[in-house]
C-alpha positions as CSV (number, residue, x, y, z in Angstrom):
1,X,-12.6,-8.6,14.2
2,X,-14.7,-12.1,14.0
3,X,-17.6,-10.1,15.4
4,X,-17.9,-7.0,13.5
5,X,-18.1,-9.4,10.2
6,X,-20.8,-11.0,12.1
7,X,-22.5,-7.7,11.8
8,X,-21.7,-6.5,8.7
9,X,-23.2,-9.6,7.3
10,X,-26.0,-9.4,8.9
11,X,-24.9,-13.2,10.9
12,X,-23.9,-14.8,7.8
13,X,-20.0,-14.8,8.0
14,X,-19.4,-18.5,7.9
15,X,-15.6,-19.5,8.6
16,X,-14.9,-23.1,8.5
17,X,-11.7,-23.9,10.2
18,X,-9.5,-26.5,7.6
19,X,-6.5,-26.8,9.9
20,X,-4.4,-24.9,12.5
21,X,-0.4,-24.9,12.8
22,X,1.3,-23.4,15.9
23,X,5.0,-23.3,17.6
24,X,5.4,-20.8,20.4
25,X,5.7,-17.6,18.6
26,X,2.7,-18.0,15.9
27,X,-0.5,-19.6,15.0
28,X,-1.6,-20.7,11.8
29,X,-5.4,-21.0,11.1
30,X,-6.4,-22.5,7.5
31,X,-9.7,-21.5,6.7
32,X,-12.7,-21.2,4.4
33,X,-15.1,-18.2,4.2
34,X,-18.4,-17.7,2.6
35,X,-20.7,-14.5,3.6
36,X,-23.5,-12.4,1.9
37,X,-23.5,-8.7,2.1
38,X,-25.5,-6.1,0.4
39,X,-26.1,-8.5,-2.4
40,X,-22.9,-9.2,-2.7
41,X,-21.0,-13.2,-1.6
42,X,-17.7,-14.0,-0.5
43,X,-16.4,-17.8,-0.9
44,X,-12.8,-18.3,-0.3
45,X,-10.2,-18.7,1.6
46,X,-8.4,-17.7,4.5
47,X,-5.0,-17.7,5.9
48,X,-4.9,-16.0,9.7
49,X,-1.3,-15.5,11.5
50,X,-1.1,-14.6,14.7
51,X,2.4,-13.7,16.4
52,X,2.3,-14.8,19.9
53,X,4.1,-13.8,22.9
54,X,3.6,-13.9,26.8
55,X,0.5,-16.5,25.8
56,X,-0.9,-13.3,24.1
57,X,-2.0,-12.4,20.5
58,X,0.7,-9.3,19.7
59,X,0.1,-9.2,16.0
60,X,-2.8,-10.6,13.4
61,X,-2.1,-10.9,9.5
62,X,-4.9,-12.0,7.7
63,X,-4.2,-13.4,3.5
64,X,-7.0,-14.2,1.5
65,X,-6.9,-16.3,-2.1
66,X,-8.5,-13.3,-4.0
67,X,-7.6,-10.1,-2.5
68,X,-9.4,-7.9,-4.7
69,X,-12.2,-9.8,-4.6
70,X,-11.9,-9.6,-0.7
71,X,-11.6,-5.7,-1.1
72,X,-14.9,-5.8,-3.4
73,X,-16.6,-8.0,-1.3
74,X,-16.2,-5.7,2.3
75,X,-16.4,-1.8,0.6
């Protein structure tokens, strides 16, 4: 995922990891984003959930502040 907004960026997805939260069934990651893209910028940020089991990523949910704006930002 990271690395095809790498490339639709043209290298300049920048996430800055705030904080991460785990137990054994889920990880947290807090973050903030900021990208350029077709003239178009994306500052905001992120909330990544990932279901864990067997020490393996199952499931990803990603939640951003702005939605729409997200939507925008990647069509």
């Amino acid at each position: 995922m990271f690395g095809r907004e790498f490339q639709l960026t043209g290298g300049t997805y920048r996430p800055r990891l705030h904080d991460v939260l785990a137990n054994d069934d889920h990880t947290v990651a807090l973050l903030h984003v900021t990208a350029s893209r077709e003239g178009k910028q994306l500052d905001m940020d992120y909330t990544i959930v990932f279901h864990i089991r067997d020490a393996k990523i199952t499931e990803g949910w990603v939640l951003t502040a702005d939605p729409q704006a997200y939507d925008e930002f990647w069509s």
